[in-house]
C-alpha positions as CSV (number, residue, x, y, z in Angstrom):
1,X,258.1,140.7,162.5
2,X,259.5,141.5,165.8
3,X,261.0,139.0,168.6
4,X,260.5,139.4,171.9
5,X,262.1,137.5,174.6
6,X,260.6,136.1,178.1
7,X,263.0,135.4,180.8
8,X,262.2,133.9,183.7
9,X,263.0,136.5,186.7
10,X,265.1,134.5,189.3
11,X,268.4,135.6,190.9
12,X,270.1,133.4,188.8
13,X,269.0,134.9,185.5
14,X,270.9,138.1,184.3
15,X,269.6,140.9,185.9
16,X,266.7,143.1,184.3
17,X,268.6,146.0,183.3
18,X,271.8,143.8,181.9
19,X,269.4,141.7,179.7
20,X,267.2,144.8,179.0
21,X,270.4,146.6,177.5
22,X,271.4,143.7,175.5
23,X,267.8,142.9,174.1
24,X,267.6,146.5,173.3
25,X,271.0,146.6,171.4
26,X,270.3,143.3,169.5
27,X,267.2,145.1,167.6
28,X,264.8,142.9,169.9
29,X,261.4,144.8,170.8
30,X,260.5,143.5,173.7
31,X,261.2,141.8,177.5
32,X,258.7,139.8,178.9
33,X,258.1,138.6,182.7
34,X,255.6,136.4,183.7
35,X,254.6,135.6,187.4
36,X,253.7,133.0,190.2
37,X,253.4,135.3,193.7
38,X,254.4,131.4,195.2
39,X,254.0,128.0,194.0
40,X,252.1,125.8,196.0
41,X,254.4,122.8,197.8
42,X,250.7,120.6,196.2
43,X,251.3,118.7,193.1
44,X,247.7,117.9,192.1
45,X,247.9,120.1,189.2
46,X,250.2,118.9,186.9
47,X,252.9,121.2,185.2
48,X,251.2,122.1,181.9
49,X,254.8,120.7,179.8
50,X,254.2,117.6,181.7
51,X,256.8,116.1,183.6
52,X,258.5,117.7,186.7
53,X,258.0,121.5,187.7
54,X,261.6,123.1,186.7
55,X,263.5,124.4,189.3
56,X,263.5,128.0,188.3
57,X,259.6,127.9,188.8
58,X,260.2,128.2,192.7
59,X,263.0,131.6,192.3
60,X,260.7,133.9,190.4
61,X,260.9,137.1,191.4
62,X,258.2,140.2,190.9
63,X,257.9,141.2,187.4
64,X,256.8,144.9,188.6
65,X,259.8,145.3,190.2
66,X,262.3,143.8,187.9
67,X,260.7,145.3,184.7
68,X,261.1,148.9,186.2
69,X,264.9,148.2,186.3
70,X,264.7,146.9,182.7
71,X,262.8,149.8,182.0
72,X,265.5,152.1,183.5
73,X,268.2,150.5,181.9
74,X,266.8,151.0,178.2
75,X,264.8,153.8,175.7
76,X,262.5,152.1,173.4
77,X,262.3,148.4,174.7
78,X,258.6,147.6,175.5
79,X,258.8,146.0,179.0
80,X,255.4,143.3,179.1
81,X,253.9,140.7,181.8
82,X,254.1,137.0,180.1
83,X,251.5,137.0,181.9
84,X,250.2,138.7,184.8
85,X,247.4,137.0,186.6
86,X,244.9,139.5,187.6
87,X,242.8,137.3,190.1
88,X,245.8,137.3,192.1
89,X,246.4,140.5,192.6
90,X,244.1,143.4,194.5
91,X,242.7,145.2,191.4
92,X,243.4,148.9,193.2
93,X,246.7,147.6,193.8
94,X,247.2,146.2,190.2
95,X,246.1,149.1,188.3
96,X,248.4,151.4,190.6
97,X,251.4,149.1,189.6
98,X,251.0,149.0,185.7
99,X,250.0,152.9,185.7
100,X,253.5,153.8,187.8
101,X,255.5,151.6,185.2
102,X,253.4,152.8,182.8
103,X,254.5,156.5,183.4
104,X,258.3,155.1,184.9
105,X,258.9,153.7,181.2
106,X,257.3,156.8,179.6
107,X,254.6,154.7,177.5
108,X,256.4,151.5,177.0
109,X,254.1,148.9,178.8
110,X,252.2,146.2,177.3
111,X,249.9,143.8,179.7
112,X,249.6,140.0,179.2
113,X,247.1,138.6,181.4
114,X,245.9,135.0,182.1
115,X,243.9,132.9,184.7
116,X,247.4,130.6,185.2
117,X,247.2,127.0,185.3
118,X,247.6,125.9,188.6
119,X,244.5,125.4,191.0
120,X,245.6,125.4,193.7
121,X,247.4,128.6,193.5
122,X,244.5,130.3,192.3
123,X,242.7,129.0,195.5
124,X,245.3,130.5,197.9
125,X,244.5,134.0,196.7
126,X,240.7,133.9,195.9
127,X,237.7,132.6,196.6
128,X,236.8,132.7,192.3
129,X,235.5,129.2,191.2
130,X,238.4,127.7,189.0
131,X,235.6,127.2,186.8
132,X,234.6,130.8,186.6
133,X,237.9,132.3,186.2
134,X,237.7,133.5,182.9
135,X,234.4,134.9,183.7
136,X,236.3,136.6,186.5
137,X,239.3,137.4,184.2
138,X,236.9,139.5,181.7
139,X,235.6,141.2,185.0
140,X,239.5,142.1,185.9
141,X,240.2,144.1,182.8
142,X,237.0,145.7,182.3
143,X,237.6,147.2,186.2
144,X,241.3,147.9,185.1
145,X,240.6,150.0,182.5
146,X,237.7,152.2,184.2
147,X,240.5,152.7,187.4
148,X,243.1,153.5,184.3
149,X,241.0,155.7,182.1
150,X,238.1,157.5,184.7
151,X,238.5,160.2,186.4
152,X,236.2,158.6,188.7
153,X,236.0,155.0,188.6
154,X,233.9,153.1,189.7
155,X,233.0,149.3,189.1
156,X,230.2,146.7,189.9
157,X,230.5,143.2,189.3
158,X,230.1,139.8,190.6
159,X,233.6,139.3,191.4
160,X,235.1,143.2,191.2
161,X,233.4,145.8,193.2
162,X,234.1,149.1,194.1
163,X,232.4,152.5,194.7
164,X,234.1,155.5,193.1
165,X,237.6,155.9,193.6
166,X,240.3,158.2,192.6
167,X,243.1,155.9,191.0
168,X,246.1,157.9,190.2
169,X,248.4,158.1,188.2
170,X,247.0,157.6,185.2
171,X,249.3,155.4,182.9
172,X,251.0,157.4,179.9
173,X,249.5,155.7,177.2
174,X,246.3,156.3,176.8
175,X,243.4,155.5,176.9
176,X,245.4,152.8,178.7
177,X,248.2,150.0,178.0
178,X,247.7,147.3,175.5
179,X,246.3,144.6,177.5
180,X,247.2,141.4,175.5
181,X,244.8,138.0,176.3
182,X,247.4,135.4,177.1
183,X,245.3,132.4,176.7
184,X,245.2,129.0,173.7
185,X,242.1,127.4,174.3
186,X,238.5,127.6,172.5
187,X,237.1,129.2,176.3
188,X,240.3,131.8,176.5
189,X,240.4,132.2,172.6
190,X,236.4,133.4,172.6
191,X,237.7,136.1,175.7
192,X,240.4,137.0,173.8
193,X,237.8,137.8,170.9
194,X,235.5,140.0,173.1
195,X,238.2,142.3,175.0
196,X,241.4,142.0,174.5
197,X,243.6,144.5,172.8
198,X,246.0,141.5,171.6
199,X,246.3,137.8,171.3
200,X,249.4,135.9,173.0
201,X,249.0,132.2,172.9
202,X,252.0,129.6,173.1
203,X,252.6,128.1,169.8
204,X,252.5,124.3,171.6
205,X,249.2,125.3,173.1
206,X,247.6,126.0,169.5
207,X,248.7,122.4,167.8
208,X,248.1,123.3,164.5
209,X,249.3,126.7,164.6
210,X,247.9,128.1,161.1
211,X,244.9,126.5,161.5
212,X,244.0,128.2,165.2
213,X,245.2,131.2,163.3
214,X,242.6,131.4,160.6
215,X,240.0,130.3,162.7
216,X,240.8,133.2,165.6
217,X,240.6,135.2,163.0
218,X,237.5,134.0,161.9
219,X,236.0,134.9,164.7
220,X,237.5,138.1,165.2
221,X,235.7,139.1,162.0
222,X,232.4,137.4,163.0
223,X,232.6,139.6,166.5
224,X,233.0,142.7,164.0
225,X,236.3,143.9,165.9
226,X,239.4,145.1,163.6
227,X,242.0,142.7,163.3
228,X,244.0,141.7,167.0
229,X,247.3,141.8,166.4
230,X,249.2,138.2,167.3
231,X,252.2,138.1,169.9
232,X,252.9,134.3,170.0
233,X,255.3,132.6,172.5
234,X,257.2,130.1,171.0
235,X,258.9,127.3,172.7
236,X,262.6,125.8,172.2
237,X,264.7,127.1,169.7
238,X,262.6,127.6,166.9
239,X,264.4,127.9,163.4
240,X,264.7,130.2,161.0
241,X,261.9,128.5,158.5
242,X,259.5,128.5,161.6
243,X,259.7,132.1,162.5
244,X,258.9,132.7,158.8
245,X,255.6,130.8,158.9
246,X,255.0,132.5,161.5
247,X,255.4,135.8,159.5
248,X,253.7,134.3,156.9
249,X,250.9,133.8,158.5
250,X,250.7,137.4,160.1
251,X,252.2,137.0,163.4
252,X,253.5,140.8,164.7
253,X,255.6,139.5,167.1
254,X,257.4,136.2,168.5
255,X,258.7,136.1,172.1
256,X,261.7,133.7,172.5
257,X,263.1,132.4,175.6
258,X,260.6,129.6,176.8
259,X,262.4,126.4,177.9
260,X,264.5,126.6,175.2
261,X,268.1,124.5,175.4
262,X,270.2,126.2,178.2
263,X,267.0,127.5,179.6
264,X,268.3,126.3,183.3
265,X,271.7,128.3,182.6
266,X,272.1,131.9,182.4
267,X,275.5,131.4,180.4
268,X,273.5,130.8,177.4
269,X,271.1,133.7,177.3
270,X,273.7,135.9,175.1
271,X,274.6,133.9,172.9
272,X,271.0,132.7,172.1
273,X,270.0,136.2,172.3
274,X,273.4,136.4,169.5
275,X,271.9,133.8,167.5
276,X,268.1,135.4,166.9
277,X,269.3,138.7,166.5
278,X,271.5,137.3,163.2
279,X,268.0,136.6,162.0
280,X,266.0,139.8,162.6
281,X,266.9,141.4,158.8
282,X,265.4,138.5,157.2
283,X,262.3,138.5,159.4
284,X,262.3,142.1,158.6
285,X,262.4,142.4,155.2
């Protein structure tokens, strides 16, 4: 099994390239950026955790930008989104982004998506129904891919629509990154089924890990795909028994990092990054 780790992008997290050298030299696979392009001063929608927004929330910085300097800093380590939210973004302007990291990391970029969680930061960007964003999600990708893969794209949809372009460059890896379906619930899970190219729930989001497990899988086979690989973000400081089950029951990859203790303090990040490492031959073997 592989670990990956998310950080959370503000100035007062160690910088991209630092943390991407020392992932890289720890044996971890992977460094993984989410996004917020703000946060709206509203509080109707409630932080998903519960309780109060953390701080860090409010300093995130663009994941573009900072996984190009990981990028630079490192040779194999995949750089990823954790997630990227595609209704915010300008699709040309999206699929120009990923292809140029695609080609600046020479073919290490994976893309986790997801419709976000807060409402009203949806609503600053786009005039998409909350209700319909997954709809408008599915839309997103399938537009992606024809800007990454065609010569000439073109794409017509209810929320995406273009006449034919020229969208270059092209990313490296084609026909196109791994875009992975960031979402836990029955609605995101069925999307996740249909196109994506990987799974990447949160382990608190699933409940009963295994059993949401077996049953995506259930429905993987009832849709006829192959299997999805499973990337699952895993909250706190999960132990060594834990990551096993999650071996056990075929996860390829865990991604570390999310609120767990010291999350607020960038002191810690090494030596939790120490810690994990210590356990990759065993989750490994």
């Amino acid at each position: 099994m592989k670990l990956g780790f998310q950080s959370m992008n503000t100035p007062a997290d160690l910088r991209p390239d630092r943390l991407g050298r020392a992932l890289e030299e720890r044996g971890f696979d992977s460094l993984w950026i989410g996004e917020h392009s703000h946060i709206p001063v509203s509080r109707k929608t409630p932080y998903p955790s519960g309780g109060e927004l953390p701080p860090k929330y409010l300093e995130m910085m663009d994941p573009f930008v900072s996984l190009t300097l990981a990028a630079s800093a490192t040779t194999e380590l995949r750089v990823g989104t954790g997630v990227t939210l595609p209704l915010e973004h300008h699709i040309l302007g999206l699929a120009k982004a990923v292809a140029t990291l695609d080609q600046l990391s020479e073919g290490r970029v994976s893309v986790g998506v997801g419709v976000g969680w807060n409402v009203e930061e949806l609503a600053n960007h786009s005039s998409v129904p909350w209700a319909q964003r997954y709809r408008a999600l599915a839309e997103c990708i399938a537009a992606l891919r024809a800007l990454w893969s065609d010569e000439e794209a073109e794409f017509h949809g209810q929320y995406v629509d273009f006449d034919p372009v020229w969208s270059n460059p092209k990313p490296l890896q084609k026909p196109y990154p791994p875009v992975l379906c960031g979402t836990g619930g029955k609605l995101g899970t069925t999307h996740a089924v249909a196109w994506a190219d990987g799974w990447m729930p949160l382990d608190i989001a699933l409940g009963n890990v295994g059993k949401k497990i077996g049953l995506f899988r259930a429905a993987t086979e009832e849709a006829h795909r192959d299997e999805i690989p499973i990337t699952l973000a895993v909250f706190g400081d999960p132990t060594l028994e834990r990551l096993m089950h999650y071996r056990e029951l075929g996860v390829e990859r865990v991604i570390l990092g999310l609120e767990s203790s010291g999350w607020l303090d960038a002191t810690t990040t090494l030596p939790f990054l120490d810690r994990y490492a210590a356990m990759l031959p065993e989750l490994q073997g």
